[in-house]
C-alpha positions in Angstrom: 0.0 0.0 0.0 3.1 2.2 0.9 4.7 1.6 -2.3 1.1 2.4 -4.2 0.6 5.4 -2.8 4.9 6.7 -2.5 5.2 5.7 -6.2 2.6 4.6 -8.1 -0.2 7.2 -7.3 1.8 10.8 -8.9 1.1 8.5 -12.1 -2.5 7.1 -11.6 -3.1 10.8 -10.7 -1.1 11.6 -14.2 -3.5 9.4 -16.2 -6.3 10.4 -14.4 -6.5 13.8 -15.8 -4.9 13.1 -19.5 -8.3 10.9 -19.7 -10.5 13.8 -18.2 -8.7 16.6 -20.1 -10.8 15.8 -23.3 -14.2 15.4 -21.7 -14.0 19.5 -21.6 -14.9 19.8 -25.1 -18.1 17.2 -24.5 -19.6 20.6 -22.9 -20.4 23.6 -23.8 -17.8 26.6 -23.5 -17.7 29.6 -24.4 -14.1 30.4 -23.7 -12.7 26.4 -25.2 -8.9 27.8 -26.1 -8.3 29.8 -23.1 -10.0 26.4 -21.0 -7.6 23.9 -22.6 -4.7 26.8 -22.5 -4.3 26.4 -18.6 -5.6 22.2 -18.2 -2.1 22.3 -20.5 -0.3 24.0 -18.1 -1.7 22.8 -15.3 -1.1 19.1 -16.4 2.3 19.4 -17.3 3.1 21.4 -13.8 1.8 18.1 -12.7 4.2 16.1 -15.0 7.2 18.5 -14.2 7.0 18.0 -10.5 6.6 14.5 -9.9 8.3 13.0 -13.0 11.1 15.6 -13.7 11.9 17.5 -10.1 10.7 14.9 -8.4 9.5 17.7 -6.1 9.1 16.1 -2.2 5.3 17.4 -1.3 5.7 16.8 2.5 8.0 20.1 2.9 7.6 23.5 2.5 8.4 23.7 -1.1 5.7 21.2 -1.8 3.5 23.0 0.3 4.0 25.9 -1.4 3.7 24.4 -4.8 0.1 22.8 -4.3 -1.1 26.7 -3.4 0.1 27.7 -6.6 -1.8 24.4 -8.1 -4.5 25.6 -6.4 -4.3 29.4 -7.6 -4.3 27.9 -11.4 -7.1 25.6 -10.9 -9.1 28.1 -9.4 -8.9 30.2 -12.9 -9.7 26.8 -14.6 -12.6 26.4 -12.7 -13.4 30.0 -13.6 -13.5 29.1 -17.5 -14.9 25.8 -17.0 -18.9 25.7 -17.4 -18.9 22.2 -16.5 -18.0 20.5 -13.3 -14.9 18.2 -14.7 -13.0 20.9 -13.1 -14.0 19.5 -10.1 -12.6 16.5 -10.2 -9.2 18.3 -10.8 -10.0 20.4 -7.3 -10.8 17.3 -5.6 -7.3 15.0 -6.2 -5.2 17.9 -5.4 -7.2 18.2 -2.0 -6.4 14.4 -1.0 -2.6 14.9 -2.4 -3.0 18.1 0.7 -4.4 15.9 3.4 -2.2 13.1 2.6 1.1 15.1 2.7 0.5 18.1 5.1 -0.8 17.8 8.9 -4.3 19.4 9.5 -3.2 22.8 10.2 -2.4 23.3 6.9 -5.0 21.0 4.7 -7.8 22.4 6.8 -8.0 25.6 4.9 -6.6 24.8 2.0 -9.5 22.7 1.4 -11.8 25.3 2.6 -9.9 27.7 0.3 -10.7 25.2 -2.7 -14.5 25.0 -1.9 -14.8 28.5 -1.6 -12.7 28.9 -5.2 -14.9 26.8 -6.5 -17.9 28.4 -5.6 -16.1 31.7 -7.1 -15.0 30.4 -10.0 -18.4 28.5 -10.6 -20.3 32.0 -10.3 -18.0 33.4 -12.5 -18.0 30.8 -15.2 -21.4 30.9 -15.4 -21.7 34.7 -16.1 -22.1 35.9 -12.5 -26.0 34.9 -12.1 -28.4 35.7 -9.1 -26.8 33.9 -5.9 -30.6 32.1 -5.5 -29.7 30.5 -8.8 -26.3 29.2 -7.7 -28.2 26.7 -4.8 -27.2 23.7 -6.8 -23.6 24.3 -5.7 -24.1 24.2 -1.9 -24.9 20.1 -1.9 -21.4 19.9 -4.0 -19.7 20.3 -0.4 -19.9 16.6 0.7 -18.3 15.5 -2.5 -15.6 17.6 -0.7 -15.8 16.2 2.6 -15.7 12.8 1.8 -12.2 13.0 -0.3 -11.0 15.1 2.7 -11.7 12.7 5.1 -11.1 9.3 2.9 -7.4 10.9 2.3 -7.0 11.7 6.1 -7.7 8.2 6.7 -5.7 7.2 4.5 -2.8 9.3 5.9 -3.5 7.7 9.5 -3.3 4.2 7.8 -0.3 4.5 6.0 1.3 6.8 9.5 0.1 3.7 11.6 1.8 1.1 9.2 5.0 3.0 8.8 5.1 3.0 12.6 4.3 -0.6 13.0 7.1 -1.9 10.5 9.1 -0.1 12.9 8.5 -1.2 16.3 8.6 -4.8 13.9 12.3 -3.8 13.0 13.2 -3.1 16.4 12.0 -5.5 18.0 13.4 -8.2 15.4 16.4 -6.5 16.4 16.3 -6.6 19.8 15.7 -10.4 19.5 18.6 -11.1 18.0 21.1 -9.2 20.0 19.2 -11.9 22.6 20.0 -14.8 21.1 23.8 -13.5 20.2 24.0 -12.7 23.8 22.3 -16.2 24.5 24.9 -18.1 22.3 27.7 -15.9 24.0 27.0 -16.9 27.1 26.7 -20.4 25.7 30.0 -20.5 24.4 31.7 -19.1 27.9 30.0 -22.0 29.9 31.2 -24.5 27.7 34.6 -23.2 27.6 35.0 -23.1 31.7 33.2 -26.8 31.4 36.5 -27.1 29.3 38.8 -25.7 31.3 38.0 -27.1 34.8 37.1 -30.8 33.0 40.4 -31.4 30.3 42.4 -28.5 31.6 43.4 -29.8 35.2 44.3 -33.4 33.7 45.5 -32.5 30.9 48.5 -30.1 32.9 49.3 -32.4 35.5 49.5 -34.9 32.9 52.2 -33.5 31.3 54.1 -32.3 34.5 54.0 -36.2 35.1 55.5 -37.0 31.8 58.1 -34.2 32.5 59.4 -35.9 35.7 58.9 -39.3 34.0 61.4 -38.4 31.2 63.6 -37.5 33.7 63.3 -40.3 36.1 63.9 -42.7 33.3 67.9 -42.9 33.3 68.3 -42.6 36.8 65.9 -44.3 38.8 63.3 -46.6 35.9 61.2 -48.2 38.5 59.9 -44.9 40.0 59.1 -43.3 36.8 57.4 -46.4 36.1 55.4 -46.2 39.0 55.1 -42.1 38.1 54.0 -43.0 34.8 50.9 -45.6 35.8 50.0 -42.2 37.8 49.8 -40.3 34.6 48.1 -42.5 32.9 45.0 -42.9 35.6 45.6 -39.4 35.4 44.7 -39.5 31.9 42.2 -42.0 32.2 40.3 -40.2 34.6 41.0 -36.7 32.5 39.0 -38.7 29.7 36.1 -39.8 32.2 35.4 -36.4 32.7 35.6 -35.6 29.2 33.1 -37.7 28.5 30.9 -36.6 31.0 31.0 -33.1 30.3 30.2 -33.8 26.8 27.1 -35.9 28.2 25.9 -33.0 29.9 26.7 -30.4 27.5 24.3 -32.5 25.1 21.9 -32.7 27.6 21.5 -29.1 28.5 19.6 -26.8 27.4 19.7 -24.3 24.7 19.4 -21.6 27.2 21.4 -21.3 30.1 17.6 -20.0 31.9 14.4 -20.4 29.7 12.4 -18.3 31.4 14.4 -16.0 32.0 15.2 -16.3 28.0 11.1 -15.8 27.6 10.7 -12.9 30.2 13.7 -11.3 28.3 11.7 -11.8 24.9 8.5 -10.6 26.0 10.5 -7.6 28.1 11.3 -6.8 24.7 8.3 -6.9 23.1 6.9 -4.7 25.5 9.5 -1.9 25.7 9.4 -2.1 21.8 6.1 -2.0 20.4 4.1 -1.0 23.3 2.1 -4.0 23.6 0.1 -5.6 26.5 1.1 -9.1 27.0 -0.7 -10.8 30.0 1.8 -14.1 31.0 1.0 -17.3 32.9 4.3 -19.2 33.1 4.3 -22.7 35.4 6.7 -25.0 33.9 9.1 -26.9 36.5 12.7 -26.3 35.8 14.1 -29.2 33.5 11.0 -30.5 32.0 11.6 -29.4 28.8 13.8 -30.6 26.8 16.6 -28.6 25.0 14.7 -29.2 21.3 11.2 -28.5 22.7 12.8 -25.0 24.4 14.2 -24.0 20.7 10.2 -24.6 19.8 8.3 -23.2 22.3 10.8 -20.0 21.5 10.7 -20.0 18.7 6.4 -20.6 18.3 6.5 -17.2 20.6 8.7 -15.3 18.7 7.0 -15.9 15.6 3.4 -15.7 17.4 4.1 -12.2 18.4 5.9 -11.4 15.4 2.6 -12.4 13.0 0.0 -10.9 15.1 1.9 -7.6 15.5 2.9 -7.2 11.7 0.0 -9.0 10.3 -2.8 -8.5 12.5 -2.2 -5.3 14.5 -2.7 -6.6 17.6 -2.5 -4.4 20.9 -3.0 -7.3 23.4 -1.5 -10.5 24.1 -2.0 -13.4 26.0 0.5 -15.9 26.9 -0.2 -19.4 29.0 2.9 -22.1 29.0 1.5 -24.9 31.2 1.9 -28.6 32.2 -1.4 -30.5 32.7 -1.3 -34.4 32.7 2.3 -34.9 31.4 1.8 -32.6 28.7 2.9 -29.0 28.0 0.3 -26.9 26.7 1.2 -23.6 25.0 -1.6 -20.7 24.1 -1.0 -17.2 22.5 -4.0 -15.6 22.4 -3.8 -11.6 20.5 -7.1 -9.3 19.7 -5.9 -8.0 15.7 -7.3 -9.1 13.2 -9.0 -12.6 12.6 -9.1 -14.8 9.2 -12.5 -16.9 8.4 -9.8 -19.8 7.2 -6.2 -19.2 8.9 -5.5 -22.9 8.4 -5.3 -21.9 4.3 -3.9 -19.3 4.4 -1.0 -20.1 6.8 2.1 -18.1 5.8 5.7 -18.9 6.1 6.8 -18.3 9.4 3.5 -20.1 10.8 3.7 -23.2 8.6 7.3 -23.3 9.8 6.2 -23.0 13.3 3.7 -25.9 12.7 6.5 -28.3 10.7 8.9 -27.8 14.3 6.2 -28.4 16.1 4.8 -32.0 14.6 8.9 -33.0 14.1 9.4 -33.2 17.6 6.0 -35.4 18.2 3.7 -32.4 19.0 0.2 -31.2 18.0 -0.4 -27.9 16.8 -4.0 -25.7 16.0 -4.5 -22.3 15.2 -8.0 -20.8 15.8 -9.7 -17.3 14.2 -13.4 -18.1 15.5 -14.4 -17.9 18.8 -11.2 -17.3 20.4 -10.0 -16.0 23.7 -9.1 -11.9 22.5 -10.9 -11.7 19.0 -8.0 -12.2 16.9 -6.3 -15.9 16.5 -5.3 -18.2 19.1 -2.1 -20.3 18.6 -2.5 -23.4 20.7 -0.1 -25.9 21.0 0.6 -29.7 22.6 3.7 -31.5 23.7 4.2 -34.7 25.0 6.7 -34.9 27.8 9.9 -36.1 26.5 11.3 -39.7 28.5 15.3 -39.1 27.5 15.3 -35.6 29.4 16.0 -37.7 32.9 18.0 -40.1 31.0 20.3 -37.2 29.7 20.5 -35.7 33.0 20.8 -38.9 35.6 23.9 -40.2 33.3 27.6 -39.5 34.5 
């Protein structure tokens, strides 16, 4: 919609009046050359400023240019003793509203009614004012472009502000899961260091004093070197065991903390409400069902923010009979058949889901907040104890 209105309106608008310019003629008038005289210059002002300056409406300049539109039209509509003119007065009103705040496209718009009025008596060889009636009713054709273009404008300014608290907070996730991974990568270099690295140095102190034990006394630096090599032995116990529990931990050094930090986030970004119920024990969840519960959250948020405008959230991450039920609940906008028309990121969020053995639904009717409900079931997985209880 952004790109329609940024790019390709200055050229519907173009088109729009090359196909009205000749219905002029259809009509009447008295004055014809001096009528199609200024529609010429007044349509190739319009070419020259958004085709060949490329002229910015939203700042002075193009404030400032649209008045002296205005000013031309209003002698156009002057000559004109039909009401095609109109239609000209009426497109550069929404091009006012659209780029200007209402301090300035408030009388400007009032400005073109009353021009048009002028111009109307004028064009018409200045009658009795009782005859000119007709006119008044005109002034809801007028309102109703002003305020379809004003809501418009709050469309497009609501939009633009929601792809960027999307940005940000996109952003903002990331530098959470770099900081995750960090963190990640620091534990598992002290599990490292405190597992290998002890051995692995008094290992070789022992083979230092074995090499030198070996001409002068060989029975104790046999005996020293059955010590380095329980030494060594039991260096690779532990590295086995580490490694054990390394795969056995979780993706996150805390998950809820990891969640709280995500919905933080969210909050502080996009100025959301999101109402959380969290009651999961600590090490139910194993480390592939964390990456999914995640990652269905991030992606839940992500969807009803960008896609359905959602203001509120609900969040519920539960265990009930051996089974960890998630639910996102939002209140944006619903869709009569969500399951068809499922984009990316949700279908993706479904395939994680049913890899790891879990169930997956996503409602639009009758749901908790008016918008769509993600819901999701996963059994409890037997190796998490198994994985922990080794070593």
């Amino acid at each position: 919609m952004d790109n329609f209105i940024d790019k390709k309106m200055p050229r519907a608008i173009l088109i729009t009046l090359l196909i009205m310019a000749p219905l002029f003629s259809l009509d009447e008038q008295s004055r014809l050359p001096e009528l199609y005289l200024c529609i010429t210059i007044y349509i190739l002002l319009q070419y020259f400023r958004d085709f060949i300056f490329k002229l910015n409406l939203d700042n002075r300049k193009g404030l400032f240019f649209l008045v002296g539109q205005l000013v031309l039209l209003s002698m156009i509509i002057s000559l004109d003793q039909s009401f095609i003119s109109q239609v000209f007065l009426l497109i550069l009103i929404g091009e006012m509203v659209y780029h200007h705040t209402l301090n300035y496209s408030i009388p400007f718009a009032v400005a073109a009614y009353l021009f048009f009025v002028a111009g109307k008596w004028i064009a018409f060889g200045f009658p009795p004012l009782s005859t000119m009636s007709f006119i008044i009713p005109r002034i809801t054709e007028f309102l109703v472009v002003f305020v379809f273009s004003y809501l418009v404008k709050i469309s497009m300014y609501q939009k633009r502000q929601l792809e960027k608290a999307y940005d940000k907070m996109k952003t903002a996730s990331l530098k959470l899961e770099e900081n995750i991974i960090m963190q990640e990568r620091k534990r598992f270099a002290r599990e490292m260091h405190d597992s290998i690295g002890h051995s692995f140095f008094t290992s070789l102190i022992g083979l230092n004093a074995v090499k030198t034990l070996i001409p002068q006394d060989p029975n104790e630096a046999q005996q020293l070197l059955k010590q380095v090599y329980q030494n060594l032995e039991s260096g690779l116990h532990e590295v086995r065991k580490s490694v054990r529990e390394l795969q056995g931990n979780h993706f996150f050094i805390d998950f809820q903390n990891a969640v709280e930090a995500l919905l933080e986030e969210m909050k502080q970004q996009t100025d959301v409400d999101i109402h959380v119920e969290m009651n999961v024990a600590e090490g139910w969840l194993s480390p592939r069902q964390e990456i999914v519960i995640y990652r269905a959250l991030q992606e839940g948020l992500t969807n009803g923010l960008r896609h359905g405008k959602a203001s509120l959230f609900s969040f519920r991450l539960s265990v009930v009979d051996d089974t960890l039920q998630f639910s996102l609940s939002d209140n944006g906008r619903g869709s009569k058949n969500i399951e068809q028309e499922l984009g990316f990121g949700l279908i993706a969020m479904k395939e994680r889901v049913e890899e790891i053995g879990g169930k997956i639904i996503f409602q639009s009717n009758n749901t908790r907040l008016g918008g769509i409900d993600i819901l999701i079931e996963l059994p409890k997985d037997k190796n998490v104890h198994k994985i922990r209880s080794v070593g």
